[in-house]
C-alpha positions in Angstrom: 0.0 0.0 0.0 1.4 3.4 -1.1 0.5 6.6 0.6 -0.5 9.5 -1.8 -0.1 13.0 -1.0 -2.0 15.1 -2.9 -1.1 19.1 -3.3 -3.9 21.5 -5.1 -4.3 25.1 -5.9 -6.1 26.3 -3.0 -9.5 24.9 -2.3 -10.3 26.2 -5.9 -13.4 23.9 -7.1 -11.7 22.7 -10.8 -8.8 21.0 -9.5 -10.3 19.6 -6.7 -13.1 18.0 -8.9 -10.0 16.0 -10.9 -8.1 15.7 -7.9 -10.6 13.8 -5.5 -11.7 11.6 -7.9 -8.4 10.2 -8.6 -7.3 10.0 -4.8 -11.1 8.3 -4.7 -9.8 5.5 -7.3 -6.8 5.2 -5.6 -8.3 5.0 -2.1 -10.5 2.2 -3.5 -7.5 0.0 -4.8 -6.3 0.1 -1.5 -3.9 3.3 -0.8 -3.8 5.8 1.7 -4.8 9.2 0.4 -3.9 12.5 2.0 -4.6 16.2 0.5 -2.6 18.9 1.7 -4.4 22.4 1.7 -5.8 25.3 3.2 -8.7 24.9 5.7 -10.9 25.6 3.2 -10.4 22.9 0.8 -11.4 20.2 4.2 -14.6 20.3 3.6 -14.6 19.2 0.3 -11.8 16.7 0.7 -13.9 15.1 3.7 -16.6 15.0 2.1 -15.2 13.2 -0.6 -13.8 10.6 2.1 -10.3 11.7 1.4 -8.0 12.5 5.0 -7.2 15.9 5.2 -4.0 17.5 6.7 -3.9 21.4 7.0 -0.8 23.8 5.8 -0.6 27.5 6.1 -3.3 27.6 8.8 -2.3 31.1 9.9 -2.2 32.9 6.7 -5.1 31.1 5.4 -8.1 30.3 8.1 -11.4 29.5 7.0 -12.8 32.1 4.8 -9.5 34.1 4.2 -9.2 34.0 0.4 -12.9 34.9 0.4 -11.5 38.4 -0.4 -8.8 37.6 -3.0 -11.2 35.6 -4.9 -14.1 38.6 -4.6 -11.8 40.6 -6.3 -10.5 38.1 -9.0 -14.1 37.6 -10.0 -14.5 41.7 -10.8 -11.2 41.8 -13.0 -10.5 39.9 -16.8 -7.8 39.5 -19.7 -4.6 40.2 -18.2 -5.2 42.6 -14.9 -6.9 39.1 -13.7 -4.4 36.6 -14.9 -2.0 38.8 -13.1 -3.7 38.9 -9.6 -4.0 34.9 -10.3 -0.7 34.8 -10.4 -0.4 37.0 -7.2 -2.8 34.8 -5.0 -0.7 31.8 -6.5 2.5 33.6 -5.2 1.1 33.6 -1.6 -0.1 30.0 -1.2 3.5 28.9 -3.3 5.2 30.7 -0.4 3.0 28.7 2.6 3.0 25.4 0.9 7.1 26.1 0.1 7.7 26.6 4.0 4.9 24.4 5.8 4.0 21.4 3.2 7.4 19.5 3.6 7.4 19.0 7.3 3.9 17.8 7.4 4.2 15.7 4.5 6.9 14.2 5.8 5.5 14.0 9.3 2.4 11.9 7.4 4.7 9.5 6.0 3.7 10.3 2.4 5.4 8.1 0.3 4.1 9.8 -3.2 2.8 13.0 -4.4 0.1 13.8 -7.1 0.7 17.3 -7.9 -1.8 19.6 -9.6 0.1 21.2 -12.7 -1.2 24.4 -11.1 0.5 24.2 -8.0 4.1 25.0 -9.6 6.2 24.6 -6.4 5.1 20.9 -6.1 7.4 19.4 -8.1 10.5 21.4 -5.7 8.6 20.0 -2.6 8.5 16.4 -4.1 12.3 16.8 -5.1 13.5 18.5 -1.0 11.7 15.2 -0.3 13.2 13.1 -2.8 9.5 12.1 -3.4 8.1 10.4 -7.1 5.4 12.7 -8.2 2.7 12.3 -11.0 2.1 15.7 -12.5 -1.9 16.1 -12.9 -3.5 18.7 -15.6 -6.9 19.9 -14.7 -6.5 22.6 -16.5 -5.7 23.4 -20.0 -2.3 21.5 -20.4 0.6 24.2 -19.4 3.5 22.6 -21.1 4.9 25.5 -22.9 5.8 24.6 -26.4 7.3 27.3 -29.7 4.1 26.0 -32.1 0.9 25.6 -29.5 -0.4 29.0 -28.4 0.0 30.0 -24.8 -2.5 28.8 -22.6 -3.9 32.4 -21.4 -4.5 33.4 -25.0 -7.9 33.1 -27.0 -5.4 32.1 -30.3 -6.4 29.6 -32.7 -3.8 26.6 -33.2 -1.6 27.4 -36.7 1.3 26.0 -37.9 2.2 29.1 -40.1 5.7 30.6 -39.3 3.7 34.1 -38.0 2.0 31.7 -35.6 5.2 30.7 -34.6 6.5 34.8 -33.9 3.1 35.5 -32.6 3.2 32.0 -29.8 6.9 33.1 -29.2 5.8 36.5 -28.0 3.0 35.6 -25.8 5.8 33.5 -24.0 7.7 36.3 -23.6 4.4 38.3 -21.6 4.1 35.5 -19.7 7.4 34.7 -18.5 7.4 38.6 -17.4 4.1 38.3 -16.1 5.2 34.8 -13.5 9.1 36.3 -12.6 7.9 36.6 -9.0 7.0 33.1 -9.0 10.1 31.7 -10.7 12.4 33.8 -8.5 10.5 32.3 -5.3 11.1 29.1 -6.9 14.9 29.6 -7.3 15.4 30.8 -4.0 14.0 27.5 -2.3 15.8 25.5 -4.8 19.1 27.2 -4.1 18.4 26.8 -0.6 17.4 23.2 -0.7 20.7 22.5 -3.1 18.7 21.7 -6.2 19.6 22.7 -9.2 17.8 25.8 -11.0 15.6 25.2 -13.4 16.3 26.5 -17.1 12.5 26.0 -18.3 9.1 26.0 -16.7 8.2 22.5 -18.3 11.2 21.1 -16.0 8.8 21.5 -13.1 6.1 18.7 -14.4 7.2 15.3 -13.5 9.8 13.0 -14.8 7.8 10.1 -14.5 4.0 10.7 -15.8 1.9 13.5 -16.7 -1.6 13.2 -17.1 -4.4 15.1 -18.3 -8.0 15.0 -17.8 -8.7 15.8 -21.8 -9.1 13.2 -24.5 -6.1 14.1 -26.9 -8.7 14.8 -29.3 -9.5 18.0 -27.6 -5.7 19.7 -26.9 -3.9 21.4 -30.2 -1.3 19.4 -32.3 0.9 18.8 -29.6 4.5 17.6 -31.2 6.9 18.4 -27.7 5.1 17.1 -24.9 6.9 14.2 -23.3 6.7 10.4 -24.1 5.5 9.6 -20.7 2.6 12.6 -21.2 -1.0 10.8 -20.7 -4.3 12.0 -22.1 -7.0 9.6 -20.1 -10.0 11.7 -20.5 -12.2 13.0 -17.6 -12.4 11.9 -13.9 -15.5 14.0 -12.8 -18.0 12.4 -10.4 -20.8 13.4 -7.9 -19.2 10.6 -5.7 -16.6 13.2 -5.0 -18.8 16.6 -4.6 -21.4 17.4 -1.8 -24.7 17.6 -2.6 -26.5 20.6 -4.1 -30.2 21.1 -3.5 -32.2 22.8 -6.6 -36.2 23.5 -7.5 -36.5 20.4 -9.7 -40.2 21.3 -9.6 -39.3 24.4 -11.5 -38.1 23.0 -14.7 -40.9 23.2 -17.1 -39.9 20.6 -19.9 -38.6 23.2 -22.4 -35.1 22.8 -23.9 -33.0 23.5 -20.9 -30.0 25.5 -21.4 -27.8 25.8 -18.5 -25.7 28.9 -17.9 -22.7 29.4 -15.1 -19.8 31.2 -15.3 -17.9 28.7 -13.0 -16.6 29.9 -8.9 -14.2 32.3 -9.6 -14.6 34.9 -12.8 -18.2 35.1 -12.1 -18.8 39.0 -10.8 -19.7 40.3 -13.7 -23.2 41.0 -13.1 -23.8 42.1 -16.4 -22.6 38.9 -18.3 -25.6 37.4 -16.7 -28.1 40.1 -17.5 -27.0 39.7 -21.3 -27.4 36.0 -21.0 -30.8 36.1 -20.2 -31.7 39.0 -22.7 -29.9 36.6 -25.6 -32.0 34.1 -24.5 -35.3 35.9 -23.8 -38.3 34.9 -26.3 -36.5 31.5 -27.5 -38.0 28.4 -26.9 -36.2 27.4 -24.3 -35.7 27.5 -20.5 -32.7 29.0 -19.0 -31.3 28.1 -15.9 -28.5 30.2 -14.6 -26.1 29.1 -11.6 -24.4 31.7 -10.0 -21.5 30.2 -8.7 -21.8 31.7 -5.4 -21.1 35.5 -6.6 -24.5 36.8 -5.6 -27.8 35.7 -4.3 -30.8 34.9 -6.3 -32.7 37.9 -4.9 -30.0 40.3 -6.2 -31.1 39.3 -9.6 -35.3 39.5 -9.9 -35.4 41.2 -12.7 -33.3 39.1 -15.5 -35.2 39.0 -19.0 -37.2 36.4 -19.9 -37.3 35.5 -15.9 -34.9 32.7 -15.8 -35.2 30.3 -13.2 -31.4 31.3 -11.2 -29.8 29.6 -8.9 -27.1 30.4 -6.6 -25.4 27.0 -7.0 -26.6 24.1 -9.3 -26.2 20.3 -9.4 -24.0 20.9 -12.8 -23.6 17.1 -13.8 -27.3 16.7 -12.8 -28.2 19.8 -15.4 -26.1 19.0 -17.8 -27.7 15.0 -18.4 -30.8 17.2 -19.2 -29.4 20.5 -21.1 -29.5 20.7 -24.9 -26.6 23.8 -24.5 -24.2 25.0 -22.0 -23.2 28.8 -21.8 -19.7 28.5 -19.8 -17.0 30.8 -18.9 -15.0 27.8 -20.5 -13.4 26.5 -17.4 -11.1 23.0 -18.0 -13.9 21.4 -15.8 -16.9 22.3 -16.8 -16.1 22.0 -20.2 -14.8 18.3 -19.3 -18.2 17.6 -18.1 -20.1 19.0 -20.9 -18.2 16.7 -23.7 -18.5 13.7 -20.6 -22.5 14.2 -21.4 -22.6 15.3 -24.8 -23.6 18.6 -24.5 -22.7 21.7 -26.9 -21.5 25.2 -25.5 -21.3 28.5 -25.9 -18.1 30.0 -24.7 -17.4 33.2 -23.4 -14.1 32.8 -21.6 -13.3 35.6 -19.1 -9.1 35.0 -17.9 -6.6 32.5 -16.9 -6.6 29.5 -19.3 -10.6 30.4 -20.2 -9.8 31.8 -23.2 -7.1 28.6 -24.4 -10.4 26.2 -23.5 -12.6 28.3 -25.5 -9.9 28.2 -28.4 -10.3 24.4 -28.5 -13.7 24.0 -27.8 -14.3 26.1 -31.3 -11.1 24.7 -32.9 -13.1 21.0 -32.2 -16.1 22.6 -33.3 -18.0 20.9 -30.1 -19.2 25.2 -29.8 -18.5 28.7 -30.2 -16.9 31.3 -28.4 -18.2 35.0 -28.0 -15.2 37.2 -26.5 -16.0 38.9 -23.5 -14.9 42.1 -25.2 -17.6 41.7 -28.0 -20.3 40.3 -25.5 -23.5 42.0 -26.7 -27.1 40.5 -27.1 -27.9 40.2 -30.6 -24.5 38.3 -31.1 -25.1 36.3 -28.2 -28.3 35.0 -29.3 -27.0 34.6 -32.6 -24.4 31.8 -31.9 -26.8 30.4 -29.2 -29.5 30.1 -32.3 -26.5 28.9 -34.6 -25.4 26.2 -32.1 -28.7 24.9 -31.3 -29.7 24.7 -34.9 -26.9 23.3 -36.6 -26.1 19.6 -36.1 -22.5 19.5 -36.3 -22.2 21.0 -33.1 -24.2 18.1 -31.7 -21.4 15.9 -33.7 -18.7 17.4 -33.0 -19.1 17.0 -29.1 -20.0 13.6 -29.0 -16.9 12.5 -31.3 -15.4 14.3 -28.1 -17.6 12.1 -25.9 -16.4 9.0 -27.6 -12.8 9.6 -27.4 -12.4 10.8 -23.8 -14.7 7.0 -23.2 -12.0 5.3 -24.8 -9.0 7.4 -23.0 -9.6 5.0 -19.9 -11.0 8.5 -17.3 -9.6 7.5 -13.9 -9.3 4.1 -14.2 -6.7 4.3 -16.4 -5.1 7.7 -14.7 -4.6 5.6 -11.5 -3.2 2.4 -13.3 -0.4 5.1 -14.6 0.4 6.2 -11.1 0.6 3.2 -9.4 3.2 2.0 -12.2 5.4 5.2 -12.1 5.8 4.7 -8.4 6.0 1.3 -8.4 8.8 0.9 -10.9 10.5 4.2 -10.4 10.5 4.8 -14.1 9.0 7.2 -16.6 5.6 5.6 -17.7 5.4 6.0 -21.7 2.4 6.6 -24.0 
């Protein structure tokens, strides 16, 4: 029996919806699972039956980062993939300086490292540790012909895509020097050596992603022992949502949520409801836990809204997302077959809703040209058009055959088993 340590962004929902289901599987082949976090990722871990060990206690007690992540969800584009990076910088520097002694204090023998949380591999390393690298979200590995992941570019493989790629890079390696010069300091310190790119923080042994390859960009750098197994998501691993069931009225149900973190843009909302006012249809909005109900009465077309919603549950009935294009939800929508409109606010957003329209499984409406008649346009466009319908399930089937967690934990057990990089 192995005992996995898991390290995650936060208590951000995303990762944590790919990362309990995967200490679930493991838990359930007979390992010892642990997740390392904030207080405010232990309810959510326990309530996925995963143990729970708490680092950086001080800095973050329960409800601290409700303040960062009020703010986060007022900015976009750039001003909020900067403040990411700033919150980011703060937990890096708790987890750096509390996670090794309690980890090692556990008696991990293993880590499973969110690809978000960029100090894991150095922790894993201090501890001379194996470590899986595990992409919930769009997959980071920096490469001269795949668009950055914060950018809404299409995939080319024209030489000006190249220049173009090349100098998004060059924003974003600006953008994370705070983080890579916390990271050298704790390597110098610990006597490791320095890393000379940021894909030399991903593990040496497996990397794994929760897409279907079908979904990422023509990938030609990533690593032989990099793993696309398809989607882990679960309610097993979520606690339970109530929602007015008795309000759903048989009409086409399209389900609208701009995800937990970008979603204070009151007036995104508003313009859903007016692009979808006088269609055949009923709208269901989830709020994500940026408002209450009541502080939206007055939405065109009175849509039935929600300040959190079952989302798996919704989606097994919904003939259309609208999604801020998070790595998750987007996951779940081609796990039930559903088309989506995109409209991608920051982070890796914009690099989801790139692939969901390069895949054709939707279409993505830039938050800068978010207006109702184009709205409702490409809502009546993907609802009306069969290819989209297609094109999603052809995702659906693919991320089926990838193996989902089954095969994720079969490719952890072997790379710490055997020591040795796991190849595709």
């Amino acid at each position: 029996m192995t005992h996995f340590g898991i390290l995650t962004p936060g208590a951000a929902t995303g990762p944590l919806h790919t990362m309990l289901p995967l200490g679930q599987e493991l838990q359930r082949r007979g390992h010892r699972v642990t997740l390392f976090g904030i207080p405010e990722a232990e309810p959510k871990t326990l309530a996925a039956g995963v143990a729970f060990s708490p680092v950086g206690a001080a800095e973050f007690p329960m409800g601290a980062s409700a303040e960062g992540l009020s703010k986060l969800g007022q900015l976009q584009g750039l001003a909020a993939l900067q403040y990411t990076i700033h919150l980011l910088n703060q937990l890096s520097m708790v987890m750096l300086r509390d996670a090794p002694a309690a980890i090692k204090t556990a008696g991990v023998d293993a880590l499973l490292v969110n690809q978000g949380v960029v100090e894991g591999g150095t922790i894993a390393e201090q501890l001379q540790l194996p470590f899986v690298t595990v992409c919930s979200a769009v997959v980071l590995n920096a490469e001269p012909s795949i668009p950055p992941f914060c950018t809404p570019w299409r995939y080319s493989p024209a030489r000006w895509a190249r220049w173009r790629n090349q100098l998004g890079y060059a924003v974003l390696e600006r953008i994370a020097q705070p983080m890579r010069d916390l990271l050298d300091d704790h390597r110098r310190e610990w006597k490791l050596p320095r890393y000379s790119s940021p894909n030399q923080a991903y593990s040496p042994l497996a990397q794994i992603s929760q897409a279907p390859a079908e979904f990422e960009f023509p990938r030609q750098e990533l690593p032989p022992w990099f793993h696309f197994t398809g989607t882990y998501h679960t309610p097993a691993s979520r606690i339970a949502v109530p929602f007015p069931h008795d309000q759903l009225n048989g009409k086409p149900l399209i389900y609208a949520s701009m995800g937990t973190l970008q979603n204070r843009l009151q007036w995104v909302f508003e313009t859903i409801a007016a692009a979808c006012e006088g269609l055949e249809v009923q709208l269901v909005i989830s709020l994500g836990g940026s408002a209450k109900p009541e502080s939206l009465p007055d939405l065109p077309g009175k849509p039935l809204v929600v300040e959190y919603a079952p989302q798996l549950e919704l989606l097994q009935k919904a003939v259309l997302m609208i999604t801020h294009a998070g790595m998750n939800t987007t996951m779940e929508c081609v796990q039930q077959g559903v088309p989506m409109v995109a409209i991608p606010v920051a982070n890796d957003q914009p690099g989801v809703a790139a692939r969901i329209a390069w895949t054709g499984a939707g279409e993505c409406v830039p938050l800068r040209r978010l207006k109702v008649p184009r709205l409702r346009n490409v809502i009546q466009q993907v609802l009306s058009q069969d290819s989209y319908k297609q094109q999603v399930l052809r995702l659906q089937q693919a991320t089926q055959r990838a193996g989902g967690v089954q095969r994720a934990a079969d490719i952890v057990e072997q790379a710490v088993a055997t020591g040795k990089p796991v190849l595709a």
